[in-house]
N, C-alpha and C positions, 0 to 999 in steps of 0.2 A: 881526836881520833878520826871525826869525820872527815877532816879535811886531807888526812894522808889515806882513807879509801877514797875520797873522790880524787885525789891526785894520781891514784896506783890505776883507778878506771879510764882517767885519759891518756897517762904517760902510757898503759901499757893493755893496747886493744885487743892482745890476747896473752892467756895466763902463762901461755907455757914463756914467753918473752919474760917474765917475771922474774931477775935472779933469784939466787939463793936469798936465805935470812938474811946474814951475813953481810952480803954486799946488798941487797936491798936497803939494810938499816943504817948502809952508810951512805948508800945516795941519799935516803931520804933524810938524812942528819945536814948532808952537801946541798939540799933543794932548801933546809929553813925550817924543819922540822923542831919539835922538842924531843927529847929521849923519851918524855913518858905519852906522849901523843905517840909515838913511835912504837912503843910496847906494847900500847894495850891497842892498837890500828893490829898490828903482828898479831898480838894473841887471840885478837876476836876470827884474824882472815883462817888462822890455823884452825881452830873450830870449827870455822866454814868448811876446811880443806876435810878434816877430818870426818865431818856427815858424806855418808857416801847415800847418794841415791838409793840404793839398795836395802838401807834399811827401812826407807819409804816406800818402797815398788807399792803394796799391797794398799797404799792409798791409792794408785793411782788404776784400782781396777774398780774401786767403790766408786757407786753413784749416788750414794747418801749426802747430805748435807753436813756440814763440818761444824759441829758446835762445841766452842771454847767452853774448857773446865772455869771454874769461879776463879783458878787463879790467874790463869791467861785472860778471864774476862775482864778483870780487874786490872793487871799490867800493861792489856792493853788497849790504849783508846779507842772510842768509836770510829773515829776518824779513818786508823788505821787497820783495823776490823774491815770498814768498808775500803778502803782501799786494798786489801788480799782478797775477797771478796770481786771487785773489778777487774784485779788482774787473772784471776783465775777463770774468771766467768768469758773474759776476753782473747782466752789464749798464750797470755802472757805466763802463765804459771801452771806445771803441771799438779794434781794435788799432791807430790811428794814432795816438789819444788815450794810448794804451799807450805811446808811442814816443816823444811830447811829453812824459811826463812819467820815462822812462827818461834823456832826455836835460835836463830841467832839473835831474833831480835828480845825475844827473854833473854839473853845472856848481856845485854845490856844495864846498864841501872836505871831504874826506873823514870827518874826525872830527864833520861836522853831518848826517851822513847816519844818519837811527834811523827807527824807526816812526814815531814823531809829525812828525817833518820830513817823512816820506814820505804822512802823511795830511793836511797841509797841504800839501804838494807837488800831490796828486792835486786838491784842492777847488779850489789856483787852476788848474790844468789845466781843471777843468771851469768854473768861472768863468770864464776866458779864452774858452771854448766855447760858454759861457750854453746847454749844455748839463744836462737835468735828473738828477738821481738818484734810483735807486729807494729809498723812504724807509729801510729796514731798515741799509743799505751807507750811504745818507747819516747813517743818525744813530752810524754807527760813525766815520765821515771825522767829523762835527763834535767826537768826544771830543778830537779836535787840539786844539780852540779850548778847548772849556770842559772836559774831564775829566781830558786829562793833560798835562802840561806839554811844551812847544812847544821852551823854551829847552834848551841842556846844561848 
């Protein structure tokens, strides 16, 4: 699944480029894809598509600190705890944008949840958002793609 989000981030630098379903699942079947890398890539970004900022607005007027219930504290690593954590503190992330991507990346299964799935997690967050990043924090997020490996 990770490798056809990082392929959908470089082939396609902005979303609305994106075809349909449809013809998307059959380039990416024509690029070397699997059908079920292909499915559950599709069913996680529709998720995505489907959180609309809006139902986060009212995070993002708090200036409270964000503390994980026991079951997000538990699914999710330290690692990647402090990594939302940086990006947010950085600019990188608004706190709803925080909150879109707290919750795709619970939609994961457990044992795909690492840093590097969390720093592709964050890029389509903000691809989703066609939201920019500040360069420093973007060229950490892009090691997903090109510096460290995506897959487990």
């Amino acid at each position: 699944m990770f490798d056809v989000l990082a392929y959908l981030l470089e082939e396609f630098s902005d979303p609305d480029a994106c075809p349909a379903h449809d013809d998307l699942g059959r380039q990416l079947a024509a690029a070397g894809f699997e059908n079920d890398e292909i499915s559950s890539a599709l069913e996680w970004l529709d998720g995505l598509n489907s959180l609309s900022e809006g139902a986060y607005l009212g995070a993002n007027d708090s200036t409270g600190l964000r503390v994980y219930h026991d079951e997000e504290a538990a699914r999710l690593p330290t690692e990647v705890r402090g990594l939302i954590m940086f990006l947010e503190e950085n600019g990188a992330l608004s706190p709803a944008q925080r909150e879109m991507l707290i919750d795709r990346l619970l939609a994961m299964p457990d044992d795909e949840i690492s840093l590097p799935t969390a720093k592709l997690a964050a890029l389509m967050v903000l691809w989703a958002q066609r939201a920019e990043l500040p360069v420093l924090v973007g060229e950490d997020l892009l090691t997903a793609l090109h510096g460290e490996p995506t897959m487990q």
